[in-house]
C-alpha positions as CSV (number, residue, x, y, z in Angstrom):
1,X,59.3,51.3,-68.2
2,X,59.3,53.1,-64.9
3,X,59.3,51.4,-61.9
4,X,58.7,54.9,-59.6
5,X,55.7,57.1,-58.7
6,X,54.8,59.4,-56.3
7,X,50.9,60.2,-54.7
8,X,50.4,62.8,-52.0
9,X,49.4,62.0,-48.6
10,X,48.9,63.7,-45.1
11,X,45.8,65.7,-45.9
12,X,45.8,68.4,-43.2
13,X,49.0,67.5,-42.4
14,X,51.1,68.9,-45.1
15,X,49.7,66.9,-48.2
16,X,53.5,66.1,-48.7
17,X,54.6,63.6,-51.4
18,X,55.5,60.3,-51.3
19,X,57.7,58.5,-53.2
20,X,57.5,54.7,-54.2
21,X,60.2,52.9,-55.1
22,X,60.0,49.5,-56.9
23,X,62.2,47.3,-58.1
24,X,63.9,47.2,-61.2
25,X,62.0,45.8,-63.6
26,X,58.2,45.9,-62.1
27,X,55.2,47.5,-64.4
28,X,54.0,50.4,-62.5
29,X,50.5,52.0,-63.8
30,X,48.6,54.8,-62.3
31,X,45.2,55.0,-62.6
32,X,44.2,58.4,-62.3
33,X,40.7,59.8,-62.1
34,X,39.1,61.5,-64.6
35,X,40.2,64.8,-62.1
36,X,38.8,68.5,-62.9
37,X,40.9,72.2,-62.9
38,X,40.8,74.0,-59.9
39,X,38.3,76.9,-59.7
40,X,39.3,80.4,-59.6
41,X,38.1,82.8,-57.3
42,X,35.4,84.1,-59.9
43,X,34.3,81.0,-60.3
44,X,33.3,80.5,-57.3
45,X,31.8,83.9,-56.7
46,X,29.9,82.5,-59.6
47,X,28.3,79.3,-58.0
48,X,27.3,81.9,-55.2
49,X,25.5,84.5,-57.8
50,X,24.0,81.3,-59.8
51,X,22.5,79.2,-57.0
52,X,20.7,75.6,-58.0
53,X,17.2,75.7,-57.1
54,X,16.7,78.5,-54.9
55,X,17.3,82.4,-54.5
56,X,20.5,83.7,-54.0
57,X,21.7,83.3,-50.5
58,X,21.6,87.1,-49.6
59,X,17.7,87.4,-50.6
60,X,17.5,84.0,-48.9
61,X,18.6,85.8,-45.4
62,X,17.0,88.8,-46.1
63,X,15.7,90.2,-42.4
64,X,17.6,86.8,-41.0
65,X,18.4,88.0,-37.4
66,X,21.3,85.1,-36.5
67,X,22.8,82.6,-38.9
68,X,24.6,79.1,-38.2
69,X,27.3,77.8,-40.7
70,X,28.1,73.9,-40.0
71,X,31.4,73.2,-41.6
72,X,32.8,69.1,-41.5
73,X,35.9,67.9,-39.1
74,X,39.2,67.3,-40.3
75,X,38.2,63.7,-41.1
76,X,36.9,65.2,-44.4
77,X,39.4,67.4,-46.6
78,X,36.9,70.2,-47.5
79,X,38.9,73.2,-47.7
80,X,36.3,75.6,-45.6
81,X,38.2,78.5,-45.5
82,X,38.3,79.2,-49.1
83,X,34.8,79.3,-49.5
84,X,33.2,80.9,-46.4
85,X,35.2,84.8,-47.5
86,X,32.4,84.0,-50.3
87,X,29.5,83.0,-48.4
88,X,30.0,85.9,-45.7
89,X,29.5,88.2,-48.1
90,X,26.3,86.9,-48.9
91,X,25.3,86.9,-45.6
92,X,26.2,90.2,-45.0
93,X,25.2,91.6,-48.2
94,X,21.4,90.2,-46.4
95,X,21.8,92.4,-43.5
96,X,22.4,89.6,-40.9
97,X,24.7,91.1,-38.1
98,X,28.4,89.4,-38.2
99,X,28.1,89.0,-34.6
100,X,25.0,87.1,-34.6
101,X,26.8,84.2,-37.3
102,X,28.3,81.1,-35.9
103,X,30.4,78.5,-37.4
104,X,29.4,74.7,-35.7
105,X,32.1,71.6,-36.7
106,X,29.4,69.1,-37.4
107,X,31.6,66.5,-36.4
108,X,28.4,63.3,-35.5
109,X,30.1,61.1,-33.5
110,X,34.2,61.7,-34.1
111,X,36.3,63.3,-31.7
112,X,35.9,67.2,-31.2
113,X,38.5,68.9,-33.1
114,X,41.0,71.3,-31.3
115,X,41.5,75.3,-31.8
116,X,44.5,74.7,-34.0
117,X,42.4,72.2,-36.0
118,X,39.6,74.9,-36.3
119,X,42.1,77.2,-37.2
120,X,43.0,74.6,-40.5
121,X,39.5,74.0,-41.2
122,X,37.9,77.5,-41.0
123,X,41.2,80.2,-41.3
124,X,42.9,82.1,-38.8
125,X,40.8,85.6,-39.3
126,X,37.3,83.8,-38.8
127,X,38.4,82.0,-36.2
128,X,39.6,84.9,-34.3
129,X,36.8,87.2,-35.4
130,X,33.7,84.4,-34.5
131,X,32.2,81.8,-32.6
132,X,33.6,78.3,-33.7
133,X,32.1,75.4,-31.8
134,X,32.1,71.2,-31.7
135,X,28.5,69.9,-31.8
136,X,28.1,67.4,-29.0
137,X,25.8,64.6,-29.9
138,X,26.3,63.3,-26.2
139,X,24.9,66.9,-24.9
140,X,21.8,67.4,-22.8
141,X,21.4,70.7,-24.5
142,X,19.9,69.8,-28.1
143,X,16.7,70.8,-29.7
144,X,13.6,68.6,-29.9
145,X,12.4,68.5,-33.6
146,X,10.1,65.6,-34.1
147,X,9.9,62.2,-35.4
148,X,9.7,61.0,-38.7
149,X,7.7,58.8,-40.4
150,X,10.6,56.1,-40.8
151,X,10.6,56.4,-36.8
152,X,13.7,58.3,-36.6
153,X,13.6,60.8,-33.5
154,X,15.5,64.1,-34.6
155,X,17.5,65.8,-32.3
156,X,19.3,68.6,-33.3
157,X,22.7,70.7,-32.0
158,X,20.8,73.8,-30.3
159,X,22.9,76.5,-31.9
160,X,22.1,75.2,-35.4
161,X,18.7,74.7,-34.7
162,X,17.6,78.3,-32.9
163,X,19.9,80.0,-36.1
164,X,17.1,82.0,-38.4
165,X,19.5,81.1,-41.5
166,X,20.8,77.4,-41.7
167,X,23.7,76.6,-44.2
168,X,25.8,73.7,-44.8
169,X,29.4,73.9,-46.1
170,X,31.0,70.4,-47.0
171,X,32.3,67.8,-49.8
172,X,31.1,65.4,-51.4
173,X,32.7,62.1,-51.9
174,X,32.1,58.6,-51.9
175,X,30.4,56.9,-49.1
176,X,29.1,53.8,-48.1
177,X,25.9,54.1,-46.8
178,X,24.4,57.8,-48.4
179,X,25.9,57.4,-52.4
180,X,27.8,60.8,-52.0
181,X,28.6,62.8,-48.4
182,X,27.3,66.1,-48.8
183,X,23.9,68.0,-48.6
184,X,22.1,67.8,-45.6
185,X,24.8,65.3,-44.0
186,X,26.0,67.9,-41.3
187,X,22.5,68.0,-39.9
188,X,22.2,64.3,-39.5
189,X,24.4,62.7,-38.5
190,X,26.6,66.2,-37.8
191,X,24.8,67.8,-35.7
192,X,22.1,65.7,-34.7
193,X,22.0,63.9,-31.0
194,X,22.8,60.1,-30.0
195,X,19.4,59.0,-30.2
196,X,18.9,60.2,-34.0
197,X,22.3,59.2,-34.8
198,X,21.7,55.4,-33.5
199,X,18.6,55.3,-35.1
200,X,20.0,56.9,-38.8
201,X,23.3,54.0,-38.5
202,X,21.2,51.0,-37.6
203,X,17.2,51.5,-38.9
204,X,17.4,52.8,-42.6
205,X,18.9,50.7,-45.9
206,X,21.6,52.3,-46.6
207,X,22.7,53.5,-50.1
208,X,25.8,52.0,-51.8
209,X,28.6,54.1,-52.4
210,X,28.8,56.1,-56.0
211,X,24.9,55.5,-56.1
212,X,23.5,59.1,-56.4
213,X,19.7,57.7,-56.4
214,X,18.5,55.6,-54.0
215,X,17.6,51.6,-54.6
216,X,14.8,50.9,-52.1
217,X,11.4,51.1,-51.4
218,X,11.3,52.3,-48.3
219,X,13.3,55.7,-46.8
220,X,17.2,54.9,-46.9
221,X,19.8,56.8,-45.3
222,X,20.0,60.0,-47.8
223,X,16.6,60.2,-47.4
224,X,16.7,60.3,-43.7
225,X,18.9,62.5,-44.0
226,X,17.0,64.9,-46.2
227,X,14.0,64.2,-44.3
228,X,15.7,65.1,-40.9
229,X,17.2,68.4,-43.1
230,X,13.4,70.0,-44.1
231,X,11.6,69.2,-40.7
232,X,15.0,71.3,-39.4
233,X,14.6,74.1,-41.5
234,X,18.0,73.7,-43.6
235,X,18.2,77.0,-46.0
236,X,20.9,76.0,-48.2
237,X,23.9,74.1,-48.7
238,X,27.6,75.2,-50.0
239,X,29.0,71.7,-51.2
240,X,32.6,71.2,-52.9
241,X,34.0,68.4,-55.3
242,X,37.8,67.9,-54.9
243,X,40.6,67.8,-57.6
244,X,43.3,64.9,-57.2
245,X,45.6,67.5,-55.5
246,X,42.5,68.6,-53.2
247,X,41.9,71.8,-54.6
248,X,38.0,72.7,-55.4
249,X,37.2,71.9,-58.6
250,X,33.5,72.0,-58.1
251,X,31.1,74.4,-56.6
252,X,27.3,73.8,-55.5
253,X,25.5,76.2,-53.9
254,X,21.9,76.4,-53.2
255,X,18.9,73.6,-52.4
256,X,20.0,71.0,-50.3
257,X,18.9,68.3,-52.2
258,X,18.8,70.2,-56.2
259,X,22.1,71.4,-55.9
260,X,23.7,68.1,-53.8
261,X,22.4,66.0,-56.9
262,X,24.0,67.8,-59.1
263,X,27.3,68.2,-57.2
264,X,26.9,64.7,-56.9
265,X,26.5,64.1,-60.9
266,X,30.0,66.1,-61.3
267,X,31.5,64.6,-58.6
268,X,31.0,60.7,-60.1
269,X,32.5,62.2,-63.5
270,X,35.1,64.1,-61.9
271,X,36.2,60.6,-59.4
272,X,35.7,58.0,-62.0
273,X,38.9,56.1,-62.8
274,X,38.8,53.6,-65.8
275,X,40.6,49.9,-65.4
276,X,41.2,47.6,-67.8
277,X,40.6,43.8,-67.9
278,X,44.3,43.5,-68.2
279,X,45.3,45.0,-65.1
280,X,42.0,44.0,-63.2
281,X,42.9,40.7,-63.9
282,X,46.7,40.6,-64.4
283,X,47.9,43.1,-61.6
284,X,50.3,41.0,-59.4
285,X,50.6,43.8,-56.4
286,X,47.5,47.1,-55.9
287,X,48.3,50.3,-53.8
288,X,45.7,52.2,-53.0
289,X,46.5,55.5,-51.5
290,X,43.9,56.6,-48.9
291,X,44.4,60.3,-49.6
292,X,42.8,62.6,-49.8
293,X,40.5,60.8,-46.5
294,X,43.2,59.5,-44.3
295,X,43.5,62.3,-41.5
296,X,41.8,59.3,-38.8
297,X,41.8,56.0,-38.2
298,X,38.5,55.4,-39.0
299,X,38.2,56.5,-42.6
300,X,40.2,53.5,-44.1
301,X,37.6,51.4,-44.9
302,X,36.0,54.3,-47.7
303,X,39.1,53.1,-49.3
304,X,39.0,49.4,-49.3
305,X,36.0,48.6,-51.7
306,X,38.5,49.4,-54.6
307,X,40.0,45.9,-53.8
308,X,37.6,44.4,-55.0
309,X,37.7,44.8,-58.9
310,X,41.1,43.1,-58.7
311,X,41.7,39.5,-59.0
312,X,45.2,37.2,-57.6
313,X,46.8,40.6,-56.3
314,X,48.8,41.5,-52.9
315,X,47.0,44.5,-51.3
316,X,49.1,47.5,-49.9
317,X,47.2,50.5,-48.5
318,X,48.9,53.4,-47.6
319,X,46.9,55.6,-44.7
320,X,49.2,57.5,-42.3
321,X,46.2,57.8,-39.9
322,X,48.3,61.7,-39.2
323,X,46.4,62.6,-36.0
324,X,46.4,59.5,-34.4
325,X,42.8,59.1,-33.5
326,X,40.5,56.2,-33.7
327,X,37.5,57.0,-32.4
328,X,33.7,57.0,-32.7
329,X,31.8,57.9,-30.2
330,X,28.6,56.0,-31.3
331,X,30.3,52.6,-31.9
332,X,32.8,52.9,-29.0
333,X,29.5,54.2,-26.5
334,X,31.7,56.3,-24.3
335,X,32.4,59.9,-24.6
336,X,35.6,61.3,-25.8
337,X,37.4,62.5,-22.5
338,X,36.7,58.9,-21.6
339,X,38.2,57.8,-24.4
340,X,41.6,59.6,-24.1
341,X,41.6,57.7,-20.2
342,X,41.2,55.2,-21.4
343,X,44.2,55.9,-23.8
344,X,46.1,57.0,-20.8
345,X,46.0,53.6,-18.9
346,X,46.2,51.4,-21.4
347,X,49.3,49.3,-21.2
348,X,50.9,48.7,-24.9
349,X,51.3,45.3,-26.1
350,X,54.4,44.0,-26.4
351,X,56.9,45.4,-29.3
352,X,55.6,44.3,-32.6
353,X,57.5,41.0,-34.4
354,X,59.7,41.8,-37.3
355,X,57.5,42.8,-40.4
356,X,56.6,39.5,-42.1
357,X,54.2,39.2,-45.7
358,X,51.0,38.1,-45.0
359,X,48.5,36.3,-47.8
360,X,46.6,37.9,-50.7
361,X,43.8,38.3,-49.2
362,X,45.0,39.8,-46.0
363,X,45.6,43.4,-46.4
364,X,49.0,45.2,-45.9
365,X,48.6,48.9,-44.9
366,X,51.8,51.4,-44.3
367,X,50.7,53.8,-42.0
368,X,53.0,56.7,-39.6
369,X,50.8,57.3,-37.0
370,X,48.3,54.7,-36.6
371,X,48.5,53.2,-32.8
372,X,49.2,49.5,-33.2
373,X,46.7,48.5,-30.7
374,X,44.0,50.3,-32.2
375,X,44.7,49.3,-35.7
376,X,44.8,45.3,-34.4
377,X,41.6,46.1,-32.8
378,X,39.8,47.6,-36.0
379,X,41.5,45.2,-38.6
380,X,42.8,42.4,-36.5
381,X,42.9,39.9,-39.9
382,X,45.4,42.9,-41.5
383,X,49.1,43.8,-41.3
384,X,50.6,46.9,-40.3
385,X,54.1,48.1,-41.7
386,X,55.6,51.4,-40.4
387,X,58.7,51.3,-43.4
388,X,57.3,51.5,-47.1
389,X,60.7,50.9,-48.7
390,X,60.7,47.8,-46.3
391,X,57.5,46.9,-46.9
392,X,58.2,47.0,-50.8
393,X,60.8,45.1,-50.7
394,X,59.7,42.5,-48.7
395,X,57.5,41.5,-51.6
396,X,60.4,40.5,-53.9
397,X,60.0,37.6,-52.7
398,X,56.2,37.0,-53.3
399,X,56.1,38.5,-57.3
400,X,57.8,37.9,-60.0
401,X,61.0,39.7,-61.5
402,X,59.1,41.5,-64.0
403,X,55.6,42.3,-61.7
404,X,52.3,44.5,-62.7
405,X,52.0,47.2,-60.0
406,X,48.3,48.9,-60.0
407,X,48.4,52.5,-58.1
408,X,45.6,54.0,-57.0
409,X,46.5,57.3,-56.2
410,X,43.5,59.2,-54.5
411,X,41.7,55.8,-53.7
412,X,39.6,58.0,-51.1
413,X,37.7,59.9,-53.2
414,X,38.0,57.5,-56.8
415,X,35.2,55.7,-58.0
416,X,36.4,52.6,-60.2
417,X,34.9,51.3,-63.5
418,X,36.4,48.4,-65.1
């Protein structure tokens, strides 16, 4: 019976292991995804040369004069840079000049992300060799698109919009509001302006997470979305499905809806993790660990629905929150240089008490980096712990000598099915 495991954690910031160590005589099951192999190069040249409902990109962008390329922030952990060598050729094989193509970090309303950051997200050759941008929904200089029928008033990153060839290149995983990210996401909310943005988080239904159709009458969110995505002009998307050690195990290249549904199809095979009524019911402690979506402080929550399918059992979540950030533009209303003055004067509260248990239904989450004020601020009914081992041990007290320990070991991206 082992009473050991180790998950990885850190995405972008070494995906390093971690080891958990219970005590003697604890039940420790992992409940891995279903998982996929990774994809070798050809294989991916493949998904370029077999697009899903459309022409291969490079008649696509045939006598294309520019191109944009929207790639997500670091909040997500699609590996970019493996994939755009792929799609360059493409463009290239079109005839569209390599200094006319522009990479855009559709990053919505997160922070901007830095030149080293670019550097991890797109590769050291294409960021040295071309233009690499932060959309700024807060800018004055955006483009005008229209309005759609649902009311929502597109406005749209100016580089991306004035492009002759549109393409976006992100994952898809779970998510609360739009079933899957993915598709035509980067355009809205990724590169879309404040007003659009406000009105895509608070006017639409949104779409549970997992759900790859949509339940309501009216427009929801992916809809939006995809609405927003053909008034725009979006040619094509390049989406990715992640293996458990975040290596692409699924390419989907082509229409932005056609090929995102079936990425999104794979991707719910690929994430779903079986549980049995034993340990959804018996399981006296549940880890889930945030990776591969716990670069931020603000991607937590993707992670917390899995708590849910568990009955009587502590909580721990493990989310090292590596860069340190907690921000949002849209929900904080303030832009982010105001944000980091804000940071600046801030006085810190006083030094936290020693770490103390809290209740079953309060959640216990071991994070590195997190800044304690921020985290009391976004989960001020939780408990922060900066010591697993500690942390661990502090619930021999709580559970009995011979304790069922549920691990959920790539919580971000599973999708559970008891």
């Amino acid at each position: 019976m082992s009473n050991t495991a180790t998950v990885y954690t850190g995405a972008w910031y070494g995906d390093n292991q971690l080891d958990l160590n219970f005590p003697s005589g604890w039940e420790v099951e992992m409940l891995q995804q279903n998982d996929a192999p990774a994809l070798s190069d050809p294989e991916i040249e493949k998904a370029f040369s077999e697009p899903i409902g459309t022409k291969r990109i490079s008649e696509l962008a045939k006598n294309k004069k520019s191109a944009a390329i929207i790639v997500d922030d670091l909040s997500r952990p699609t590996p970019a840079y493996k994939v755009i060598p792929f799609l360059l050729r493409e463009l290239f094989a079109a005839g569209v000049p390599k200094s006319e193509i522009r990479f855009v970090v559709g990053v919505g309303g997160h922070r901007p992300i830095s030149e080293e950051e670019m550097v991890k997200k797109v590769g050291a050759d294409i960021f040295a060799e071309y233009e690499v941008t932060n959309h700024n929904f807060l800018s004055g200089d955006l483009r005008a698109i229209g309005k759609l029928d649902n009311g929502t008033p597109v406005y749209i990153n100016r580089t991306v919009a004035d492009s002759d060839f549109k393409i976006c290149l992100g994952g898809i995983y779970p998510h609360s509001s739009v079933g899957f990210s993915g598709g035509a996401k980067l355009i809205v909310p990724g590169t879309a302006g404040f007003s659009t943005m406000y009105y895509f988080h608070k006017f639409p239904p949104g779409r549970g997470p997992a759900n790859i159709e949509g339940e309501s009458d009216e427009p929801d969110r992916r809809d939006t979305i995809e609405m927003a995505a053909g008034l725009l002009g979006l040619d094509a998307i390049a989406n990715v499905v992640l293996n458990s050690r975040r290596e692409i195990a699924g390419l989907f290249v082509g229409d932005f809806i056609k090929a995102h549904r079936k990425g999104a199809h794979f991707a719910l095979n690929t994430y779903k993790t079986d549980i049995s009524e034993t340990t959804r019911t018996q399981s006296d402690l549940v880890v889930i660990n945030c990776y591969p979506l716990d670069a931020d402080g603000i991607q937590l929550d993707k992670a917390l629905a899995a708590f849910s399918y568990f009955e009587n059992a502590y909580t721990i979540a493990l989310y090292p929150a590596s860069d340190g950030s907690c921000f949002h533009g849209l929900f904080d209303r303030l832009d982010y240089p105001r944000y980091l003055q804000q940071k600046l004067e801030h006085i810190p509260s006083t030094p936290s008490p020693p770490p103390k248990l809290g209740t079953q239904n309060q959640l216990h989450v071991w994070s590195e980096s997190f800044d304690r004020d921020d985290f009391y601020k976004e989960y001020p009914s939780s408990l922060l712990f900066r010591d697993i081992d500690q942390l661990i041990n502090l619930f021999t007290e709580k559970l009995p000598a011979q304790a069922k320990v549920a691990i959920l070991p790539v919580a971000g991206i599973q999708v559970l099915s008891p």
